[in-house]
TORLUMKOL-121823 format. One record per residue: x, y, z of N, C-alpha, C in turn; residue number from 1. Coordinates in Angstrom, 2 decimals, always signed. Example, Ala and Ser with C-alpha at 12.3 -4.5 7.8 and 13.67 -1.06 7.14 Angstrom:
REM residues 2
<site n_east="+13.19" n_north="-5.69" n_up="+7.80" ca_east="+12.30" ca_north="-4.50" ca_up="+7.80" c_east="+13.20" c_north="-3.30" c_up="+7.80" i="1"/>
<site n_east="+12.85" n_north="-2.25" n_up="+7.08" ca_east="+13.67" ca_north="-1.06" ca_up="+7.14" c_east="+12.90" c_north="+0.03" c_up="+7.87" i="2"/>
//
This chain:
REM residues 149
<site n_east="-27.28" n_north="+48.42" n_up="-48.63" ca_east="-26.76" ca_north="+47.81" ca_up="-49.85" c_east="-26.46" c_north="+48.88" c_up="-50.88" i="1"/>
<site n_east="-25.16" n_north="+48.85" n_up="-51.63" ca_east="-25.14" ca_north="+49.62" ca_up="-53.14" c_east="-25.43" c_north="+48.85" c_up="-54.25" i="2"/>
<site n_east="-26.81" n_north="+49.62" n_up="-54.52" ca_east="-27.60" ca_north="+49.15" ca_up="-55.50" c_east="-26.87" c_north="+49.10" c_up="-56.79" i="3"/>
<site n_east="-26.67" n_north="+48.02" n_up="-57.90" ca_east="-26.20" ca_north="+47.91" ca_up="-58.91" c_east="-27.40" c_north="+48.32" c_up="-60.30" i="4"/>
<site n_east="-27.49" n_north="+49.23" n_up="-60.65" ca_east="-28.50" ca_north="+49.16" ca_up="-61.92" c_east="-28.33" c_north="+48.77" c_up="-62.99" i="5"/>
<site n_east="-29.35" n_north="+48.27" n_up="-63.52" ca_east="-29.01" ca_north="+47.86" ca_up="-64.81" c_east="-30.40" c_north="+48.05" c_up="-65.96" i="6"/>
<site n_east="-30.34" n_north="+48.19" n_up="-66.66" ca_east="-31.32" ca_north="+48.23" ca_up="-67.76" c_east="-32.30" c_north="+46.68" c_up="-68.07" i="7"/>
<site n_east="-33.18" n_north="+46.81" n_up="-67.95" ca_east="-34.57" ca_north="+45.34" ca_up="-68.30" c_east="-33.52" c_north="+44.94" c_up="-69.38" i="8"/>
<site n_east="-33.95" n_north="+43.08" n_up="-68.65" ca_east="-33.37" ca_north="+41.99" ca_up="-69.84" c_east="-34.58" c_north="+41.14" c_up="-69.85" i="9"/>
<site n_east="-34.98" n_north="+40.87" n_up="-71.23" ca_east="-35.96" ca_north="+39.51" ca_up="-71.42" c_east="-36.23" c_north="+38.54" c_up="-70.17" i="10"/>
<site n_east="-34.74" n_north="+38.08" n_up="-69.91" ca_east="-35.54" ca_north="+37.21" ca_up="-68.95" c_east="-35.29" c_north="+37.39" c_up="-67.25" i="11"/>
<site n_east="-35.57" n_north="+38.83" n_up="-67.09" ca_east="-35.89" ca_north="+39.54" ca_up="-66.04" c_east="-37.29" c_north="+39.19" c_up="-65.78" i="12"/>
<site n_east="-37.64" n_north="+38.96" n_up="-67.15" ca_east="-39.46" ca_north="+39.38" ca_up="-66.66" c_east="-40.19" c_north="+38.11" c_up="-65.78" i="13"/>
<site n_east="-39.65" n_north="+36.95" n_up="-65.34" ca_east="-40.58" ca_north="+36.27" ca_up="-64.44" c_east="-40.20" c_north="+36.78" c_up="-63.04" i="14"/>
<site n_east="-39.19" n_north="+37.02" n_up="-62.73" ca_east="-38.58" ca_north="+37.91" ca_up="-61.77" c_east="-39.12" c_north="+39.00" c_up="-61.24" i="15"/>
<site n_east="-39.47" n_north="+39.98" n_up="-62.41" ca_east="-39.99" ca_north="+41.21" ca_up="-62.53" c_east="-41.59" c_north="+41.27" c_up="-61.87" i="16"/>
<site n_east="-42.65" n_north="+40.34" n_up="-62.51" ca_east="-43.32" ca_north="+40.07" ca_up="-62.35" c_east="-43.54" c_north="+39.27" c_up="-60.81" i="17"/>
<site n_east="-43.01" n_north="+38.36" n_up="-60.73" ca_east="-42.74" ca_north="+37.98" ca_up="-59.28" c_east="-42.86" c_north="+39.35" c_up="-57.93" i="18"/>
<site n_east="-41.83" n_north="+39.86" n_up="-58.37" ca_east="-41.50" ca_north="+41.52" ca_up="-57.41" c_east="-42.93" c_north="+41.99" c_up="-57.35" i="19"/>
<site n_east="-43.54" n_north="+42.69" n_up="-58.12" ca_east="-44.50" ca_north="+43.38" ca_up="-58.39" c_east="-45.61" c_north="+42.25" c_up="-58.02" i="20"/>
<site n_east="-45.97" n_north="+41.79" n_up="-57.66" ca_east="-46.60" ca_north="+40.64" ca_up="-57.02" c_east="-46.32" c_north="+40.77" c_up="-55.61" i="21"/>
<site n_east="-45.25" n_north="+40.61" n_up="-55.15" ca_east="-44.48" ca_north="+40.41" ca_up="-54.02" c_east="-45.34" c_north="+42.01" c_up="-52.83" i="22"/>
<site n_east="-45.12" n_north="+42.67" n_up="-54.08" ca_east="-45.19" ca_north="+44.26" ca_up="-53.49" c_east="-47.25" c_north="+44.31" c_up="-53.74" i="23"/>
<site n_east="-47.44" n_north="+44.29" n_up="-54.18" ca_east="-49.34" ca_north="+44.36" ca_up="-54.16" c_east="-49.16" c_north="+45.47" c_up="-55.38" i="24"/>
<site n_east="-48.50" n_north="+45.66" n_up="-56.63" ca_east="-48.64" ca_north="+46.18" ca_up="-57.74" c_east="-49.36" c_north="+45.60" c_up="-58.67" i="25"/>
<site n_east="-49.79" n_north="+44.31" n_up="-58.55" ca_east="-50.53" ca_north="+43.69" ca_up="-60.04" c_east="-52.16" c_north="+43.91" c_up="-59.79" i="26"/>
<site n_east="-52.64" n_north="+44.21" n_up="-60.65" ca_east="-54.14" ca_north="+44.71" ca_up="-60.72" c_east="-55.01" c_north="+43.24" c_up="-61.56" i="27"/>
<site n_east="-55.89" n_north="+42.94" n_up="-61.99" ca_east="-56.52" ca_north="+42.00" ca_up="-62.54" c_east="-56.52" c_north="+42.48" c_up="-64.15" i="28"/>
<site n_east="-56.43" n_north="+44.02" n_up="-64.15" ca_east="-57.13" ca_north="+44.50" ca_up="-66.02" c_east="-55.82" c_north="+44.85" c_up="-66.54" i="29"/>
<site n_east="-54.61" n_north="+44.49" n_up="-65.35" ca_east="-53.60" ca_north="+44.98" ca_up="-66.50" c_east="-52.12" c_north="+43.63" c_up="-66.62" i="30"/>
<site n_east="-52.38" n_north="+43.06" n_up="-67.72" ca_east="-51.08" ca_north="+42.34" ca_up="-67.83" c_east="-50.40" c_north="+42.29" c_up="-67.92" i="31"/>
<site n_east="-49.31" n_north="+42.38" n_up="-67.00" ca_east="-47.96" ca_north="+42.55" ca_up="-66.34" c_east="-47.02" c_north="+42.13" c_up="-67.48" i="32"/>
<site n_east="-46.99" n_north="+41.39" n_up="-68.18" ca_east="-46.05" ca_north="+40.67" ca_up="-69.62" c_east="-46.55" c_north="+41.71" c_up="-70.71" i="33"/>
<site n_east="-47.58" n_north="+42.12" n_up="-70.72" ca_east="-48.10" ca_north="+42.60" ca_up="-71.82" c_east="-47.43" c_north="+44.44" c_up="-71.50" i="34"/>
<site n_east="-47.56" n_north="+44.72" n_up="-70.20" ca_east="-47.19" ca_north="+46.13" ca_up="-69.91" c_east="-45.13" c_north="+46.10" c_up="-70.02" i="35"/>
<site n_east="-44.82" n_north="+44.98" n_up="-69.43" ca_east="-43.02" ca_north="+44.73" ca_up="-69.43" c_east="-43.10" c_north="+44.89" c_up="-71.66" i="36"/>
<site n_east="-43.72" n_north="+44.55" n_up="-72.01" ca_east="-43.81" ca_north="+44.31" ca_up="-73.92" c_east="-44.04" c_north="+45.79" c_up="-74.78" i="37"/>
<site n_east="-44.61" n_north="+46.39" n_up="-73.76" ca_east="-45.12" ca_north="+47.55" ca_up="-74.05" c_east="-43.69" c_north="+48.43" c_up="-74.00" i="38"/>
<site n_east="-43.44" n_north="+48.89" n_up="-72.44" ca_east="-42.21" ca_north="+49.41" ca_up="-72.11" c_east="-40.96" c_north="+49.03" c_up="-72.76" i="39"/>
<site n_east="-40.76" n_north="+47.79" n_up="-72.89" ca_east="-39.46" ca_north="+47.42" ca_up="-73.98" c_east="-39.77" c_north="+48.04" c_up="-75.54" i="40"/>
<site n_east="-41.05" n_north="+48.41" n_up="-75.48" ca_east="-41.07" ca_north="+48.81" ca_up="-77.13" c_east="-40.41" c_north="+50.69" c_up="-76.72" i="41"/>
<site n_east="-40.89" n_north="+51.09" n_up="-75.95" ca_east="-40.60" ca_north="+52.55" ca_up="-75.83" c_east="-39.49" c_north="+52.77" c_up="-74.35" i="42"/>
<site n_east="-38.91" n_north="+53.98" n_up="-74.92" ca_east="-37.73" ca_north="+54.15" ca_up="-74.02" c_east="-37.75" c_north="+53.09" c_up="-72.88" i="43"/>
<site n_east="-36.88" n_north="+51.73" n_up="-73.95" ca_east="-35.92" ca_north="+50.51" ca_up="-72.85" c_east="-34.77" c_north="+51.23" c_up="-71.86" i="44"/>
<site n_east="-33.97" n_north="+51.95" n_up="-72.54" ca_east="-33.21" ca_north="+52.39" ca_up="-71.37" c_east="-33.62" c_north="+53.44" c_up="-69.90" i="45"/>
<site n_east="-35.29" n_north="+53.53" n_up="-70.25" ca_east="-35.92" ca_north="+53.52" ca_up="-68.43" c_east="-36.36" c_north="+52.52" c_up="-68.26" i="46"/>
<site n_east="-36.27" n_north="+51.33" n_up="-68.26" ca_east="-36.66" ca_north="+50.70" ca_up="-67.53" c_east="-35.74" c_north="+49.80" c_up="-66.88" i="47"/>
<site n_east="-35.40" n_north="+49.93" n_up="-65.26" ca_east="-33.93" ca_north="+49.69" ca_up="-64.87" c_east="-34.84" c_north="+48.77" c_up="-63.57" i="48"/>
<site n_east="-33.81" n_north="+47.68" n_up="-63.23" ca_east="-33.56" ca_north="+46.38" ca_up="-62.16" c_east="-32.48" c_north="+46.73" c_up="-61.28" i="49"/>
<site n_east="-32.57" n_north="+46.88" n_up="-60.32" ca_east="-31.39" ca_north="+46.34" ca_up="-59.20" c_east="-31.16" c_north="+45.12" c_up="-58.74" i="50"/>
<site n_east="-29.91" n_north="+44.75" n_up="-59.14" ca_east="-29.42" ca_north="+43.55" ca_up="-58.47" c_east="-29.01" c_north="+43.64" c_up="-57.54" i="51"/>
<site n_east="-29.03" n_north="+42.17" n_up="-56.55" ca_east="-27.91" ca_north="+41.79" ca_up="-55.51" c_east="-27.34" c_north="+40.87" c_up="-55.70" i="52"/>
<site n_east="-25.91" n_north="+40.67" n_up="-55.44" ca_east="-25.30" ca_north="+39.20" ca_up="-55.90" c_east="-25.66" c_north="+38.63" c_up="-54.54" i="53"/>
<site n_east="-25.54" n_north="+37.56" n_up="-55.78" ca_east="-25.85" ca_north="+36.13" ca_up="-54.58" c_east="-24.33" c_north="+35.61" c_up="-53.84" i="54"/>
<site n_east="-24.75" n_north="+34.45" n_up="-52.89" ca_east="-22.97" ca_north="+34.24" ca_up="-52.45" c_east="-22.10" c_north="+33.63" c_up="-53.29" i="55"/>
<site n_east="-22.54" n_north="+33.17" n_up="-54.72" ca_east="-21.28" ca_north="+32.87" ca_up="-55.48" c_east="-21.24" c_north="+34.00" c_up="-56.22" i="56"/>
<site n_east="-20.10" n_north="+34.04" n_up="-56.86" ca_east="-19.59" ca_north="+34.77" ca_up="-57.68" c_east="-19.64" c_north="+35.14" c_up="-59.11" i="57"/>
<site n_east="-20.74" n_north="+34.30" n_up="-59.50" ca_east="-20.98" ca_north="+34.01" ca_up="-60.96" c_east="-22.25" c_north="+34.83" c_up="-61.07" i="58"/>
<site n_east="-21.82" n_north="+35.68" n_up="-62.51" ca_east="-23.20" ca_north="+36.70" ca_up="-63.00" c_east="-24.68" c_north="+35.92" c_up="-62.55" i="59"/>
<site n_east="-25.04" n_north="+34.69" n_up="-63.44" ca_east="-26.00" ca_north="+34.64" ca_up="-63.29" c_east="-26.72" c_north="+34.32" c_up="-61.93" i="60"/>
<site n_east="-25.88" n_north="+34.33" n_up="-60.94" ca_east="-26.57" ca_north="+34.11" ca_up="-59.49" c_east="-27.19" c_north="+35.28" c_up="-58.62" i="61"/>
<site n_east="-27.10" n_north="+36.68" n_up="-59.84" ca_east="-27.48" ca_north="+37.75" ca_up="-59.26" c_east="-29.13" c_north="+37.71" c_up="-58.76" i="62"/>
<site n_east="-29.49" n_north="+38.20" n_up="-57.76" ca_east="-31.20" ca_north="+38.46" ca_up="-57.69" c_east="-31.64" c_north="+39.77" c_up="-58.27" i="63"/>
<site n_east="-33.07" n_north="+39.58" n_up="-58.92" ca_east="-33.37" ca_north="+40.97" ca_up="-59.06" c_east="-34.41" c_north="+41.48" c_up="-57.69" i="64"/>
<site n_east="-33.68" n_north="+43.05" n_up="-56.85" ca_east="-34.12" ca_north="+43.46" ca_up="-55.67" c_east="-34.60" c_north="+44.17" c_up="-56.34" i="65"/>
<site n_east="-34.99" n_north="+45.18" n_up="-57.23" ca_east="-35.92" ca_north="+46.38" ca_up="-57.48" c_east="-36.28" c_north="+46.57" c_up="-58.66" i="66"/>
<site n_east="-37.33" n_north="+47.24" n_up="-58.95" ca_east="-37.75" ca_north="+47.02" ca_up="-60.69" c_east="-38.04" c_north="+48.63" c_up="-60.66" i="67"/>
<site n_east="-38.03" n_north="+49.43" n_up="-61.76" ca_east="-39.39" ca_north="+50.65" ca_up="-62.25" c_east="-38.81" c_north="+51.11" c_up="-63.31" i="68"/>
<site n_east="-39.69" n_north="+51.91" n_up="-64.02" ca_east="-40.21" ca_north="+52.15" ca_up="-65.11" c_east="-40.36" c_north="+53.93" c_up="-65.21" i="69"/>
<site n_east="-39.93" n_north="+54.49" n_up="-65.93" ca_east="-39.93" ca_north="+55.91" ca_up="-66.25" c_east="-40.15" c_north="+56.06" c_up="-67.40" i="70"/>
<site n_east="-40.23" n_north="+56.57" n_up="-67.47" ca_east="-40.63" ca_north="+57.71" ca_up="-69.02" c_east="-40.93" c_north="+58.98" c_up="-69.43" i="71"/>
<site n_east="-40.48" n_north="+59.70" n_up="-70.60" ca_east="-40.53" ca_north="+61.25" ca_up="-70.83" c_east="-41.07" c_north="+61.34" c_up="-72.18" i="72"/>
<site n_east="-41.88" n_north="+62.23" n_up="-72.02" ca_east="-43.28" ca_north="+62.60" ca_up="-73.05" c_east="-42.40" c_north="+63.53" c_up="-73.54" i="73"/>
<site n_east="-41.76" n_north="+64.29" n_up="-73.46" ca_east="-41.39" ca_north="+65.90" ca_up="-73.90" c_east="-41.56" c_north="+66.58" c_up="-72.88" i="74"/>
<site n_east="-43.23" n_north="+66.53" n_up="-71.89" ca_east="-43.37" ca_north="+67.81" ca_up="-71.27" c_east="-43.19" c_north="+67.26" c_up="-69.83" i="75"/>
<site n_east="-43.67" n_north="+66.29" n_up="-68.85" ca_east="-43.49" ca_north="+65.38" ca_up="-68.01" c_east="-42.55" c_north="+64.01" c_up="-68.01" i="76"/>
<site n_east="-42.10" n_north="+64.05" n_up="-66.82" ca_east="-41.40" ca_north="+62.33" ca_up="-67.05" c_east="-42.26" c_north="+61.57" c_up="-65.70" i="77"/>
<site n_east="-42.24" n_north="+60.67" n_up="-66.01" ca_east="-43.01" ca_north="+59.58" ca_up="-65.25" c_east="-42.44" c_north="+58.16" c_up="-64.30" i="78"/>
<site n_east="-42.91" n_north="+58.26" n_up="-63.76" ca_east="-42.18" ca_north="+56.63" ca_up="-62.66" c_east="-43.49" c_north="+55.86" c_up="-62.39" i="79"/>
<site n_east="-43.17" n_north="+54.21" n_up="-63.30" ca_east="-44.58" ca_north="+53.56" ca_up="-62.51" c_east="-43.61" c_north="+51.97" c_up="-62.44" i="80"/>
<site n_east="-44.41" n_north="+51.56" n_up="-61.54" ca_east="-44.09" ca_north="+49.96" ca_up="-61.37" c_east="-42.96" c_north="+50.13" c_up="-60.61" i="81"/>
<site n_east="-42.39" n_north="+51.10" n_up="-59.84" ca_east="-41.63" ca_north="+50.84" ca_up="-58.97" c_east="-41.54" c_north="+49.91" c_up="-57.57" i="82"/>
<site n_east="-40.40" n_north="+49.29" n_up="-57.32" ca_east="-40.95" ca_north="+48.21" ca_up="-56.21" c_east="-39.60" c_north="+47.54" c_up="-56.14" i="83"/>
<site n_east="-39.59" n_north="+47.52" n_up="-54.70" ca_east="-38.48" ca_north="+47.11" ca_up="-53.85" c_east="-38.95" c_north="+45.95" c_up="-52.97" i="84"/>
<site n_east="-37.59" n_north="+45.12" n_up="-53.31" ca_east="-38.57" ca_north="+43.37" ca_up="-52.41" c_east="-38.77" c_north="+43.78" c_up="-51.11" i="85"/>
<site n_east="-39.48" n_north="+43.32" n_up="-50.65" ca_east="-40.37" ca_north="+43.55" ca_up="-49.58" c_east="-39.50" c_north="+43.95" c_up="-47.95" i="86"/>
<site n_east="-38.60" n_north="+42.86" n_up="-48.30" ca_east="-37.54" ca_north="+42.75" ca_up="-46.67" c_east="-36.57" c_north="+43.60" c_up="-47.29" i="87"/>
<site n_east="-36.63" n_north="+44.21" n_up="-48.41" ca_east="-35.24" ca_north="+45.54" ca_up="-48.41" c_east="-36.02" c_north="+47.01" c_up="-48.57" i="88"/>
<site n_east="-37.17" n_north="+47.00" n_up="-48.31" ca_east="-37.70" ca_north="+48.42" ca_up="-48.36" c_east="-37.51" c_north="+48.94" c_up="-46.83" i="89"/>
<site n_east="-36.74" n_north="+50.19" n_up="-47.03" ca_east="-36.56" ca_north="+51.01" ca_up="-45.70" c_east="-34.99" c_north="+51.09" c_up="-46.09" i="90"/>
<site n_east="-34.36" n_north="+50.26" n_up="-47.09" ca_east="-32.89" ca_north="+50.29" ca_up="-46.79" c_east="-32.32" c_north="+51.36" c_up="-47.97" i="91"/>
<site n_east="-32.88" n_north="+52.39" n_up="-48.48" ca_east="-32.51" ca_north="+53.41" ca_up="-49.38" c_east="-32.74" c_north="+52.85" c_up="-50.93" i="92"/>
<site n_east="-32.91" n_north="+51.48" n_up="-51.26" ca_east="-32.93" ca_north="+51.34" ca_up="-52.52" c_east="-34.26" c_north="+51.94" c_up="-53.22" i="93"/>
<site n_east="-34.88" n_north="+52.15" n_up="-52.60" ca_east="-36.31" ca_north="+52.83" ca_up="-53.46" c_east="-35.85" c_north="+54.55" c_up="-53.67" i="94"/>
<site n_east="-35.39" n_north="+55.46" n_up="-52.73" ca_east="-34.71" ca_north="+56.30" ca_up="-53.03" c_east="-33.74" c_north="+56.67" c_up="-53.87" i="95"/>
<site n_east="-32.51" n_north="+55.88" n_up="-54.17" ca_east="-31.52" ca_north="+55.18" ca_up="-55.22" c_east="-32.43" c_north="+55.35" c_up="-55.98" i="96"/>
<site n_east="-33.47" n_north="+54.75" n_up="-56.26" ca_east="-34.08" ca_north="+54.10" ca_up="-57.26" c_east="-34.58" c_north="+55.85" c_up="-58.10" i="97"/>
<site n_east="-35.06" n_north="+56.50" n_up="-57.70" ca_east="-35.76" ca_north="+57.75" ca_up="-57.83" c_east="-34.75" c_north="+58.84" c_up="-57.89" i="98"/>
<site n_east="-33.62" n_north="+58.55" n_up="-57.42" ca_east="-32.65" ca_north="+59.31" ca_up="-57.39" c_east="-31.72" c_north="+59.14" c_up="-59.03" i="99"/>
<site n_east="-31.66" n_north="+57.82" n_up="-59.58" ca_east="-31.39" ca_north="+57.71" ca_up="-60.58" c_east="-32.46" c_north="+57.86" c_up="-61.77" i="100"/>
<site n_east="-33.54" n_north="+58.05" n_up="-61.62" ca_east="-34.32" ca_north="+58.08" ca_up="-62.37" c_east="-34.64" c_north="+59.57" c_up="-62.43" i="101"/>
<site n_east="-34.67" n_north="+60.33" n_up="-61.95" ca_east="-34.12" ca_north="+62.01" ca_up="-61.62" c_east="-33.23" c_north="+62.19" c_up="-62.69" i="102"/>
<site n_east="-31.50" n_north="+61.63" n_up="-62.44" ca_east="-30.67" ca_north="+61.88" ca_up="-62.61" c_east="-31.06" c_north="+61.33" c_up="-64.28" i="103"/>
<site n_east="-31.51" n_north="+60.35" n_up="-64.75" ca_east="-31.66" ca_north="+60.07" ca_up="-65.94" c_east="-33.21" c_north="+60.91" c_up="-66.96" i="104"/>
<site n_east="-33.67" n_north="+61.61" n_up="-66.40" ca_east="-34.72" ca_north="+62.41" ca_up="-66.33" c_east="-34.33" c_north="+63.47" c_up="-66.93" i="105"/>
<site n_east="-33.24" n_north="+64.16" n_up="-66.28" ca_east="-33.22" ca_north="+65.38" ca_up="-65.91" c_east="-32.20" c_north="+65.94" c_up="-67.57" i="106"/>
<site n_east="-30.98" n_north="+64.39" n_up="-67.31" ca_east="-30.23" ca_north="+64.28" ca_up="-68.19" c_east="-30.81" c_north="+64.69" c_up="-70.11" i="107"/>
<site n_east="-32.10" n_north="+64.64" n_up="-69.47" ca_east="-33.00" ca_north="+64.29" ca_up="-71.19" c_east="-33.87" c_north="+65.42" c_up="-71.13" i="108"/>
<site n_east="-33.84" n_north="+66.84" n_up="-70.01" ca_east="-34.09" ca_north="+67.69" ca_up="-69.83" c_east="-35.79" c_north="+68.45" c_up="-69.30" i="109"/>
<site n_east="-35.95" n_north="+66.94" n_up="-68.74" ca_east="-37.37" ca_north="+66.88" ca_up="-68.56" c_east="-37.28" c_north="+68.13" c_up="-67.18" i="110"/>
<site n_east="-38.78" n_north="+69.03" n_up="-67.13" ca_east="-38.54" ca_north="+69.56" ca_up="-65.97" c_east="-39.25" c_north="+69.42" c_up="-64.63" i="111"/>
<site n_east="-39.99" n_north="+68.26" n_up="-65.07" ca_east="-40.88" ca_north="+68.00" ca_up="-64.16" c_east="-41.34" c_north="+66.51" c_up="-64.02" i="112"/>
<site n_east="-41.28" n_north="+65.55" n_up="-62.63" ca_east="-41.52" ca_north="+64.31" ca_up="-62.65" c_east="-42.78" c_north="+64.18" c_up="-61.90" i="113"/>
<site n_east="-43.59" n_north="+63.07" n_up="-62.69" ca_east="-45.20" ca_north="+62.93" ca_up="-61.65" c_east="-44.80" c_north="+61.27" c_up="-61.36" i="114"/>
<site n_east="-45.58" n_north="+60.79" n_up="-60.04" ca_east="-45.80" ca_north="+59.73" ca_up="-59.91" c_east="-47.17" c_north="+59.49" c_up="-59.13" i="115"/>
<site n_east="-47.66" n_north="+58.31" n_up="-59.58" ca_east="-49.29" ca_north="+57.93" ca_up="-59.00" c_east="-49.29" c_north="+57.31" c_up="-58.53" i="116"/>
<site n_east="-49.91" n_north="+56.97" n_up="-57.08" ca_east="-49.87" ca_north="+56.33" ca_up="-55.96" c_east="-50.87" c_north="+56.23" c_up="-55.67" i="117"/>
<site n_east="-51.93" n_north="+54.73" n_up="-55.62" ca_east="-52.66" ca_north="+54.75" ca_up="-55.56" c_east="-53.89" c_north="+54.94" c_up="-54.19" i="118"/>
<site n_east="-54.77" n_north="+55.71" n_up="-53.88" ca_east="-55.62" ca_north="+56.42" ca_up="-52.59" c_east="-55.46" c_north="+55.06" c_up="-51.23" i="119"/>
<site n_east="-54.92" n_north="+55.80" n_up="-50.25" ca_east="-55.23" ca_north="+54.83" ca_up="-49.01" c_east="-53.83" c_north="+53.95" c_up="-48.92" i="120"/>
<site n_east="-52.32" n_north="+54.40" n_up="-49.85" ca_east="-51.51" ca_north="+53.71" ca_up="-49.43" c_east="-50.33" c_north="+54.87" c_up="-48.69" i="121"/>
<site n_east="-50.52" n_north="+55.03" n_up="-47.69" ca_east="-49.74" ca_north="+55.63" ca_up="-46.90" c_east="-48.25" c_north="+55.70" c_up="-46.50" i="122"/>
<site n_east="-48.16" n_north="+54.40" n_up="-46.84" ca_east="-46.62" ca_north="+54.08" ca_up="-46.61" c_east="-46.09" c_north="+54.79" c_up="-47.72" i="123"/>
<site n_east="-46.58" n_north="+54.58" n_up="-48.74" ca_east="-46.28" ca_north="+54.85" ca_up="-50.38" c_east="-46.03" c_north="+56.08" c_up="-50.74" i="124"/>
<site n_east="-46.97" n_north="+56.95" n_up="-50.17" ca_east="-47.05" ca_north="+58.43" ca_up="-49.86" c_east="-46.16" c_north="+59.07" c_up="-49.35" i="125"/>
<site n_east="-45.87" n_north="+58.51" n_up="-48.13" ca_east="-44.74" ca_north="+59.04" ca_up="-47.35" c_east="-43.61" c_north="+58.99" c_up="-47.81" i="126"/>
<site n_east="-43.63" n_north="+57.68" n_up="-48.34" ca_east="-42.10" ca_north="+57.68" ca_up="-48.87" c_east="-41.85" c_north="+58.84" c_up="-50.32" i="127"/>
<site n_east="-43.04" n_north="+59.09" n_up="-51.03" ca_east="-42.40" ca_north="+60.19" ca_up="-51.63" c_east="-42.61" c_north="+61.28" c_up="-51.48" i="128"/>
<site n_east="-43.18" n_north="+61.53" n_up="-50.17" ca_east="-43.33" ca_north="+62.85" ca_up="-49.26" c_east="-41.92" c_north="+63.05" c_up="-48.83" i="129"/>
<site n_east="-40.95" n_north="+62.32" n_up="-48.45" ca_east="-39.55" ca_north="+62.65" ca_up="-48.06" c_east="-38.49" c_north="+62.66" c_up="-49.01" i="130"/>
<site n_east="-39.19" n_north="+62.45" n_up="-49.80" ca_east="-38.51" ca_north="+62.75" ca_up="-51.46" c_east="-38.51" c_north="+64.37" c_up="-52.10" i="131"/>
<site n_east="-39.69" n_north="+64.99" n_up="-51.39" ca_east="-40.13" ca_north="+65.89" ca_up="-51.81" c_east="-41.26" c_north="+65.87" c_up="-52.86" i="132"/>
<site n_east="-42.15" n_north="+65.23" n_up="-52.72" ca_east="-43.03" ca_north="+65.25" ca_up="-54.04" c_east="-44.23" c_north="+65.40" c_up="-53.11" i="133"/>
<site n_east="-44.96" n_north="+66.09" n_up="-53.45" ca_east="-45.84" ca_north="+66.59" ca_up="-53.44" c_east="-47.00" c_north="+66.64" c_up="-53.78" i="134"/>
<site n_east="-48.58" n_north="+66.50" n_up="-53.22" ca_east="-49.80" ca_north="+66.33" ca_up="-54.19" c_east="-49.66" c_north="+67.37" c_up="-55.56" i="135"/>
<site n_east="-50.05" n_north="+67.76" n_up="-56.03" ca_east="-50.28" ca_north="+68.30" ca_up="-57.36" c_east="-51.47" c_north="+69.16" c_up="-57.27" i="136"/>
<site n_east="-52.55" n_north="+68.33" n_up="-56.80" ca_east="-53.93" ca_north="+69.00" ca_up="-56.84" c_east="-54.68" c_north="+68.93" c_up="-57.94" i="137"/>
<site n_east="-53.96" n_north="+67.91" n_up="-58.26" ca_east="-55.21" ca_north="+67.41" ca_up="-59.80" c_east="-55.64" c_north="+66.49" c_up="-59.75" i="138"/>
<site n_east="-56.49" n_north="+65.91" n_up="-60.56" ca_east="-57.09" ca_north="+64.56" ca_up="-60.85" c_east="-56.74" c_north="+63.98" c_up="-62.08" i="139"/>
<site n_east="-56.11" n_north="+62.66" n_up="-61.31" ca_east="-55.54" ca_north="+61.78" ca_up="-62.33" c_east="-57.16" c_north="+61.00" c_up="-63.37" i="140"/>
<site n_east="-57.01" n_north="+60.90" n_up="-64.34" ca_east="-58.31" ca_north="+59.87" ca_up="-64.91" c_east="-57.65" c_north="+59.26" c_up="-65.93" i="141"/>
<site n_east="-58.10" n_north="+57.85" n_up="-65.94" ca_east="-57.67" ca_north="+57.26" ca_up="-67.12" c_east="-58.82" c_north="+56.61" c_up="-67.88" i="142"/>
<site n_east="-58.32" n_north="+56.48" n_up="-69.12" ca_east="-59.58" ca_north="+55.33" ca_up="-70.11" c_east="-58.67" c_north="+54.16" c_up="-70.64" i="143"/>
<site n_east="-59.24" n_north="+52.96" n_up="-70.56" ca_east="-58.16" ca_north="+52.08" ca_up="-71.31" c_east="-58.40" c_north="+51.77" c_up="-72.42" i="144"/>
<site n_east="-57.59" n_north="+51.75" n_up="-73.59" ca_east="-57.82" ca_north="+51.73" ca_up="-74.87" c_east="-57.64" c_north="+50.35" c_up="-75.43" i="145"/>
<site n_east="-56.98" n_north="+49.32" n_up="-74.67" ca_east="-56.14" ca_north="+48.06" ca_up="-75.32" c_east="-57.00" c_north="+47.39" c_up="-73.92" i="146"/>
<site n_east="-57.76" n_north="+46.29" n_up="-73.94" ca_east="-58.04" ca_north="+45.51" ca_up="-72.61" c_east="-57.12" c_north="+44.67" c_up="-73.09" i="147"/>
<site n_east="-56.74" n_north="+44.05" n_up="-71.33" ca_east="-55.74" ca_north="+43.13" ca_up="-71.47" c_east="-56.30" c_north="+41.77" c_up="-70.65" i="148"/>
<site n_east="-57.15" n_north="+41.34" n_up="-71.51" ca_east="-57.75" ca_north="+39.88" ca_up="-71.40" c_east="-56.55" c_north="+38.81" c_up="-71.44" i="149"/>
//
């Protein structure tokens, strides 16, 4: 498929959420509406959807096939919540996906991209092992500052 991108719309997000569900991305401590609320507050134009049209011809019959999320600090740029529906992963759109997010990365002069993948998912790994990415050799740690009850 040639992936169509487009930039997050409001009412992407049951969609969005759906995907990331679909894919085993939703955690219990973090709220998926509350994190899509977050990201629309800071650099909206990373956060990009792939569509597929449906068999009519009319905009709104498009599906959303892929979701993620980037972002650039100044010194790193970042990719999270990426996710490709389930029966189209293997078909290049997750690559596309990273490939434009590179290309929009790079554009903003970032020189370096991290992504976190969480221990024991292999598939996940691999796929950005053929990307070229690489362990790092650090340790990721986080603290959460906002619970999302």
């Amino acid at each position: 498929m040639t992936p169509v991108f487009r930039p997050f719309r409001p009412d992407d997000t049951e969609a969005v959420v759906a995907l990331w569900d679909a894919c085993g991305l939703l955690r219990p401590w973090n709220d998926p509406r509350r994190d899509i609320a977050r990201k629309v507050a800071e650099q909206p134009e990373l956060f990009l959807v792939a569509e597929q049209a449906g068999h009519a011809e009319r905009d709104d019959e498009r599906t959303v096939v892929g979701v993620g999320m980037a972002g650039y600090d100044g010194h790193r740029g970042w990719v999270n919540y990426l996710a490709v529906r389930p029966d189209l992963q293997g078909s290049g759109l997750g690559r596309a996906f990273m490939a434009e997010f590179e290309r929009l990365l790079t554009a903003r002069g970032c020189p370096k991209v991290n992504v976190q993948v969480r221990e024991g998912n292999e598939q996940v790994l691999g796929f950005y092992a053929s990307l070229g990415y690489a362990p790092d050799r650090a340790v990721s740690l986080g603290k959460r500052l906002i619970a999302d009850d």
